[in-house]
C-alpha positions in Angstrom: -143.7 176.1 -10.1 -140.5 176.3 -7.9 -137.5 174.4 -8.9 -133.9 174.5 -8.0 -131.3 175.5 -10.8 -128.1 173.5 -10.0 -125.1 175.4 -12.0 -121.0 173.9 -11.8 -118.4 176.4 -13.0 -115.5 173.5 -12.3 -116.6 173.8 -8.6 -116.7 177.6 -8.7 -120.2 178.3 -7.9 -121.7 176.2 -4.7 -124.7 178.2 -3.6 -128.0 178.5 -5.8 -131.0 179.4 -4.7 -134.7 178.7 -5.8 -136.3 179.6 -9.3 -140.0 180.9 -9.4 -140.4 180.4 -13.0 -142.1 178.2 -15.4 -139.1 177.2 -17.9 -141.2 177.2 -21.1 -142.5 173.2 -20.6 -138.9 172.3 -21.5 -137.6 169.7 -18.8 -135.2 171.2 -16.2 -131.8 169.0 -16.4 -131.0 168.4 -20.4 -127.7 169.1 -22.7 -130.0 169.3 -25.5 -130.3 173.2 -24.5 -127.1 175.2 -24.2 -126.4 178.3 -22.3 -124.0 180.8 -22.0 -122.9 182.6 -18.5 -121.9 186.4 -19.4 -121.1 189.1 -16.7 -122.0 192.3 -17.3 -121.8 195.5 -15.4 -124.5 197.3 -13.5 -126.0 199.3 -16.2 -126.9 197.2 -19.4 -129.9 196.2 -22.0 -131.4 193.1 -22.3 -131.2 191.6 -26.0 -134.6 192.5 -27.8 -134.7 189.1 -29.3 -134.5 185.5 -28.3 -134.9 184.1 -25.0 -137.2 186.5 -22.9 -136.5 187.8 -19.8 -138.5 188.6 -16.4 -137.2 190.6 -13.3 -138.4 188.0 -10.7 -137.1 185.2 -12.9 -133.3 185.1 -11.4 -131.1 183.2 -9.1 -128.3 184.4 -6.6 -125.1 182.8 -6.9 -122.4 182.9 -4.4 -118.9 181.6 -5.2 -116.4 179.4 -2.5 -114.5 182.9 -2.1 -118.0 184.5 -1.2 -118.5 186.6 -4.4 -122.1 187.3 -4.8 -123.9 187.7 -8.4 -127.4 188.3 -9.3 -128.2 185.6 -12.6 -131.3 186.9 -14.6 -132.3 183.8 -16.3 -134.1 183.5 -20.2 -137.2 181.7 -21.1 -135.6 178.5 -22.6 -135.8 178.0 -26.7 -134.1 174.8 -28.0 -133.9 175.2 -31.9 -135.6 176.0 -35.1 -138.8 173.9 -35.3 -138.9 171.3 -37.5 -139.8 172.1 -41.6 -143.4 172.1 -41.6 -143.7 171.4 -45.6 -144.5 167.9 -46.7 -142.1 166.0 -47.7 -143.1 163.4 -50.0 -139.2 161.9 -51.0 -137.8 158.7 -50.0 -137.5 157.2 -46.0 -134.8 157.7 -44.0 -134.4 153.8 -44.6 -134.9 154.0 -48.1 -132.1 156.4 -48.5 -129.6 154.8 -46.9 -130.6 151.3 -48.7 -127.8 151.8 -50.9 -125.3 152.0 -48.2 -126.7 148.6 -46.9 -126.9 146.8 -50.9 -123.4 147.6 -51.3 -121.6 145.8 -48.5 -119.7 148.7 -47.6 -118.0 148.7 -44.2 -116.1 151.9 -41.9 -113.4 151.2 -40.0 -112.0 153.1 -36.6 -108.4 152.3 -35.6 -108.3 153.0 -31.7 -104.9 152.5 -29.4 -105.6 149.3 -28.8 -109.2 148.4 -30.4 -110.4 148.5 -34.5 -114.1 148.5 -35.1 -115.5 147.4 -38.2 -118.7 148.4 -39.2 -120.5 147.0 -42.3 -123.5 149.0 -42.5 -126.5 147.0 -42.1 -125.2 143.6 -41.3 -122.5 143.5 -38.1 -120.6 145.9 -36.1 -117.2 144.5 -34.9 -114.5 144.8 -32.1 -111.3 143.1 -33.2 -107.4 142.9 -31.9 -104.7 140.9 -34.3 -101.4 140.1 -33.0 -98.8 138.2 -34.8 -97.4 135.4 -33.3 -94.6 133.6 -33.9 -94.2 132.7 -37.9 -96.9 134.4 -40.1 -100.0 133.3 -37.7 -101.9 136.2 -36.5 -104.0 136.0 -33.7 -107.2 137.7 -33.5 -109.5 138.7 -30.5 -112.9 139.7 -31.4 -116.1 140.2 -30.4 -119.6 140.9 -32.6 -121.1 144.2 -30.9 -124.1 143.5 -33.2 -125.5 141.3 -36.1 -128.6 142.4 -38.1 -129.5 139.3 -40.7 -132.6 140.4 -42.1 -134.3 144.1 -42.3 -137.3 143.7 -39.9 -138.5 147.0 -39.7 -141.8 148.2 -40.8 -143.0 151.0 -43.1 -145.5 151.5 -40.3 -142.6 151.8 -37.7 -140.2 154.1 -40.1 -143.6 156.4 -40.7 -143.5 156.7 -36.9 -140.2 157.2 -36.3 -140.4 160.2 -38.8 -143.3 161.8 -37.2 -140.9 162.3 -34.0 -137.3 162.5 -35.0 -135.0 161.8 -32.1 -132.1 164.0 -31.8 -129.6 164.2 -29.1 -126.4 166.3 -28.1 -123.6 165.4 -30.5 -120.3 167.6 -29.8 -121.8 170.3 -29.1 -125.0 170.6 -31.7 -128.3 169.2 -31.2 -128.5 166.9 -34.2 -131.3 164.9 -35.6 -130.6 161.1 -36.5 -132.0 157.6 -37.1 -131.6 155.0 -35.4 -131.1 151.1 -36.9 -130.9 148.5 -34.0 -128.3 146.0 -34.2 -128.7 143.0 -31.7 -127.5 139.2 -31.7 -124.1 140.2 -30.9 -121.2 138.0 -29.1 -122.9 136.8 -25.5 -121.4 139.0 -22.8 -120.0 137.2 -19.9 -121.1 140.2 -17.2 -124.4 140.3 -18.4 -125.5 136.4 -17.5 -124.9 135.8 -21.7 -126.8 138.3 -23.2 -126.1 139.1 -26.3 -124.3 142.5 -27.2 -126.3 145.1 -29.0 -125.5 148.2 -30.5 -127.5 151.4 -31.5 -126.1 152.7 -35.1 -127.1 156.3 -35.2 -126.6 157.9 -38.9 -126.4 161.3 -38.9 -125.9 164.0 -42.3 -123.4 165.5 -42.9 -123.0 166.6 -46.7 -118.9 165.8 -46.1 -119.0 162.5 -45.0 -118.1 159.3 -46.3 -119.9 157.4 -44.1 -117.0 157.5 -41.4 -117.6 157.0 -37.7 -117.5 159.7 -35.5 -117.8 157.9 -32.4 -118.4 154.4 -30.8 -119.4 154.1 -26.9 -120.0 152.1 -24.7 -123.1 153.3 -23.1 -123.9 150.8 -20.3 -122.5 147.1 -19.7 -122.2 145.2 -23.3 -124.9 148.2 -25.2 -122.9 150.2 -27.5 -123.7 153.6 -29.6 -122.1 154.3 -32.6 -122.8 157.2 -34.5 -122.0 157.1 -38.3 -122.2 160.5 -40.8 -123.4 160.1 -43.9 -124.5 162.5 -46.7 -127.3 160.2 -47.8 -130.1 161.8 -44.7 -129.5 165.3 -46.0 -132.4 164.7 -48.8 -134.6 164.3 -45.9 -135.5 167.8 -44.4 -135.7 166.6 -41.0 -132.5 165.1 -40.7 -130.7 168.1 -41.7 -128.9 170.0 -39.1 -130.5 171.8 -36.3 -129.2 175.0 -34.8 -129.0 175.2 -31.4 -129.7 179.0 -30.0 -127.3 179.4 -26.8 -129.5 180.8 -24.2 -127.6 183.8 -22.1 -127.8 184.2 -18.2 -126.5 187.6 -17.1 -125.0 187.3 -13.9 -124.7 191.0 -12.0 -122.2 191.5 -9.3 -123.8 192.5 -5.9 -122.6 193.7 -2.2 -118.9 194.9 -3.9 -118.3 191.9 -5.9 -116.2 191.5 -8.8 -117.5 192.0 -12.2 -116.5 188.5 -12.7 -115.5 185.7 -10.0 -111.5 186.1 -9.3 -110.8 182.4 -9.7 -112.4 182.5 -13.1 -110.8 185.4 -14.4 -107.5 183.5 -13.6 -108.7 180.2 -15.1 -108.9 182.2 -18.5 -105.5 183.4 -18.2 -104.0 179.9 -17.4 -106.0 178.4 -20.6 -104.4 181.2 -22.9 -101.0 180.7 -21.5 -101.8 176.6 -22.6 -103.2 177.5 -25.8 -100.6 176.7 -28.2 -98.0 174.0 -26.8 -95.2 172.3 -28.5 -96.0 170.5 -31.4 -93.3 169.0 -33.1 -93.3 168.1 -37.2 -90.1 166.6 -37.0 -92.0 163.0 -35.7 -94.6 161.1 -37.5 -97.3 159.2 -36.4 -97.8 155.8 -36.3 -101.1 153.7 -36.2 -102.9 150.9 -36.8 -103.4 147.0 -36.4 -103.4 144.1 -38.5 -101.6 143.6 -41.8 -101.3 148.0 -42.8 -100.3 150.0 -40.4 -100.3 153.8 -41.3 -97.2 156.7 -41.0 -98.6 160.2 -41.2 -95.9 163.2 -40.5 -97.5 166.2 -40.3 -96.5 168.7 -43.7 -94.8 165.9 -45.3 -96.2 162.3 -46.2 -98.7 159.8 -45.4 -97.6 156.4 -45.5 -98.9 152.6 -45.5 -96.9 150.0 -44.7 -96.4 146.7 -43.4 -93.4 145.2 -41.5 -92.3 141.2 -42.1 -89.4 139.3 -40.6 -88.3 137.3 -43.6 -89.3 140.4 -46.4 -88.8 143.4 -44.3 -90.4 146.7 -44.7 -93.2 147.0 -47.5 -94.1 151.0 -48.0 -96.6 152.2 -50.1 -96.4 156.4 -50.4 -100.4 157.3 -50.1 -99.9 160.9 -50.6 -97.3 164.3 -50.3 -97.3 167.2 -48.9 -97.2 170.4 -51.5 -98.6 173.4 -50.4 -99.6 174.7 -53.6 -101.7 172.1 -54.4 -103.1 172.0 -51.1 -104.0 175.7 -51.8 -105.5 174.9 -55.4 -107.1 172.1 -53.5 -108.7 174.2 -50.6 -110.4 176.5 -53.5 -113.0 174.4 -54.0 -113.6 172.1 -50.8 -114.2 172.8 -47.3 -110.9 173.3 -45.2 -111.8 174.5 -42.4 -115.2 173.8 -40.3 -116.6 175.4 -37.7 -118.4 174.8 -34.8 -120.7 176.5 -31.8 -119.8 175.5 -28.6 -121.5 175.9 -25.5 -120.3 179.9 -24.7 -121.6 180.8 -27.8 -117.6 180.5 -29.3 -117.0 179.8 -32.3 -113.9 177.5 -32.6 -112.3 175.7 -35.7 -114.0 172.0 -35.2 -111.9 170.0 -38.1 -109.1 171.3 -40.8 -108.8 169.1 -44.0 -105.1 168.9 -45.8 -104.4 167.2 -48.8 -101.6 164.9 -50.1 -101.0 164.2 -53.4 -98.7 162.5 -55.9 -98.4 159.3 -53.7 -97.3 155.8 -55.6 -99.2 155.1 -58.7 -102.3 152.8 -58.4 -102.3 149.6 -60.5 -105.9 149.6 -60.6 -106.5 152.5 -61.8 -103.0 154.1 -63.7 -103.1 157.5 -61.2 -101.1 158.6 -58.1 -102.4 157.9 -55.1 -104.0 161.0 -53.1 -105.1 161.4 -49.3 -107.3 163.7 -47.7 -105.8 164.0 -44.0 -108.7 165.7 -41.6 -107.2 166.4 -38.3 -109.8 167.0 -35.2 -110.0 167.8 -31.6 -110.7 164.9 -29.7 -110.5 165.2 -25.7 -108.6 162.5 -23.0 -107.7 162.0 -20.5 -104.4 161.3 -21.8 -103.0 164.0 -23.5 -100.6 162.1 -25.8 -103.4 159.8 -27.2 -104.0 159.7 -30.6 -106.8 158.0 -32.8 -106.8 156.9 -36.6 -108.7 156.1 -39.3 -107.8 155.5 -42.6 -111.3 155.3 -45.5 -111.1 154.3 -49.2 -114.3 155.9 -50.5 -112.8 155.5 -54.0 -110.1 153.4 -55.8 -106.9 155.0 -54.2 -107.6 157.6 -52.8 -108.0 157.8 -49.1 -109.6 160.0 -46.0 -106.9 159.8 -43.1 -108.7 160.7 -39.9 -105.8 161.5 -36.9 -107.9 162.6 -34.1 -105.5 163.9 -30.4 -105.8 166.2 -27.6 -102.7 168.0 -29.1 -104.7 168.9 -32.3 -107.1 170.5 -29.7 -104.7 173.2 -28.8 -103.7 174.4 -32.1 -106.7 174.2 -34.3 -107.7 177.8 -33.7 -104.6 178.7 -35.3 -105.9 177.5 -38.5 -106.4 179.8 -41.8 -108.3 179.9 -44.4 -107.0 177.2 -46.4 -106.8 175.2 -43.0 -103.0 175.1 -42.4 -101.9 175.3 -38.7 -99.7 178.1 -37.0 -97.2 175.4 -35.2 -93.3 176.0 -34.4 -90.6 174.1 -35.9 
């Protein structure tokens, strides 16, 4: 079967030629299947495992400056199978039924946007501005209502047979899906209602925090949720995705790689670590708390009122000892694959301690700041989420393009490399 392989190296490439190869029944344009472009010189050995390779199975690739490789392409594998033992244990609905009994609800705080999620009843998009006086004003809008659990065991059974996965960051990651329609009518859609696609995903970690919320097409809305309640269920776990190498040759007196990416490296390394102040704090958040997190020092709630002024409540210090004792027995630093078979530092964890002391429960208050890479296209923007999975004591999410540039920097105890 002849196809065409289509290949983008941020406009790089712009010639590709046919492929004479059956790719293994997998579909031909997917980014459930990750590859990794390597240039090797004339003489070299292909890997004796994974993908397999044939000699007629290759493309030539010529760049815009007329640079000519030769691309042996593999016979495409897109993960571990799924666990073939029988799993007699609890549905993925039944496991997250205690998620849905207890009312509990995620927040995301956005630069402009905070969306509410109480799992298993409504998703929702809200604004609040105070106006003059005390009154607040609020702009909102219901992405999604779910009143009664209309599912059946027949339909979970099914859904379990064929677990859906999809691309997330980087991984391909198994999830289930809980519909959420009956949402605010939207005006571009002639009324319809708003609907929203809750994908729960494990992660043994999680408090049940939102990773991400999209809007997918006009008024239909993803949100994808992590929670450690799938990972009892074997095909919910995690699925490794093998990156599947091309080797591209140079021919006719090309380069051993293409000039224009050799200097593309060289400009990202020279961008790797740029300032980063911890002099300035960061401030977020909408409605009656708004949050102060200053990087190696505090994290703290507060909220601001004309007649009463400034009310603070200290969530958490920095001490890097404790942080160290801390990092002994949790997860500090995580990792993740990407695409060019890289590893690079996904998330670092820090904790604050000794914050105010808690009238419900007699102890300091403590926080758990995780700071992750989140791309923009402004580089200054900055996301945050704050999450109480127990009486006082906090999960700070700060997600920015900065933290992007500096997370490799990280060591083992997660703490950052950044100048003064």
């Amino acid at each position: 079967m002849v196809g065409l392989l289509v290949v983008f190296l941020g406009g790089l490439l712009e010639v590709c030629c046919g492929v004479s190869a059956n790719r293994g029944g997998y579909p031909s344009f997917t980014d459930e299947i990750p590859f990794k472009i390597t240039w090797p010189g004339a003489e070299f050995t292909l890997p004796a495992t994974g993908g397999l390779y044939r000699e007629d199975d290759f493309v030539i690739m010529t760049t815009t400056e007329k640079e000519k490789y030769k691309c042996l392409l593999p016979s495409l594998t897109s993960g571990d199978e799924d666990d073939d033992k029988e799993y007699t244990g609890l549905s993925p609905g039944e496991l997250l039924e205690p998620l849905f009994k207890r009312s509990s609800c995620s927040y995301r705080i956005e630069s402009y946007w905070t969306y509410e999620v109480c799992h298993g009843k409504h998703i929702r998009q809200y604004h609040e501005e105070k106006e003059t006086g005390q009154k607040i004003s609020v702009q909102e809008y219901f992405l999604g209502n779910r009143a009664q659990r209309s599912e059946s065991t027949e339909t979970e059974a099914e859904h379990v047979k064929s677990v859906p996965s999809k691309n997330i960051e980087g991984q391909l990651t198994p999830f289930f899906s809980l519909e959420m329609g009956n949402g605010t009518p939207c005006v571009l859609k002639q009324n319809e209602a708003r609907s929203t696609s809750v994908l729960y995903v494990c992660h043994p970690e999680a408090k049940h925090e939102i990773l991400s919320i999209a809007e997918v097409t006009t008024c239909e809305y993803e949100v994808v949720v992590l929670t450690p309640l799938l990972c009892a269920h074997p095909k919910y776990r995690f699925k490794s995705s093998p990156v599947n190498a091309i080797f591209c040759q140079a021919v006719a007196g090309s380069p051993l790689r293409p000039r224009r990416l050799t200097q593309l490296d060289k400009e990202q390394e020279e961008q790797l670590k740029p300032p980063f102040s911890t002099t300035s704090g960061t401030r977020e958040g909408v409605g009656w708390w708004k949050y102060e997190f200053c990087y190696g020092k505090h994290v703290h709630q507060y909220h601001e009122d004309k007649e009463q002024g400034k009310n603070t409540v200290v969530v958490g210090n920095w001490n890097a000892m404790e942080h160290g004792e801390w990092a002994k027995n949790n997860v500090a630093r995580s990792y993740q694959l990407k695409d060019d078979g890289v590893q690079k530092v996904k998330l670092v964890s820090h904790f604050y301690g000794h914050g105010d002391v808690c009238d419900l429960t007699g102890k300091p208050r403590q926080v758990i700041v995780k700071l992750k890479c989140k791309e923009s296209e402004s580089p200054h923007a900055v996301t945050v989420y704050m999450l109480e999975p127990q009486t006082c004591q906090y999960i700070l999410g700060v997600e920015s393009p900065v933290i992007c540039r500096i997370l490799d920097t990280a060591d083992e105890h997660g703490l950052l490399s950044i100048s003064s």
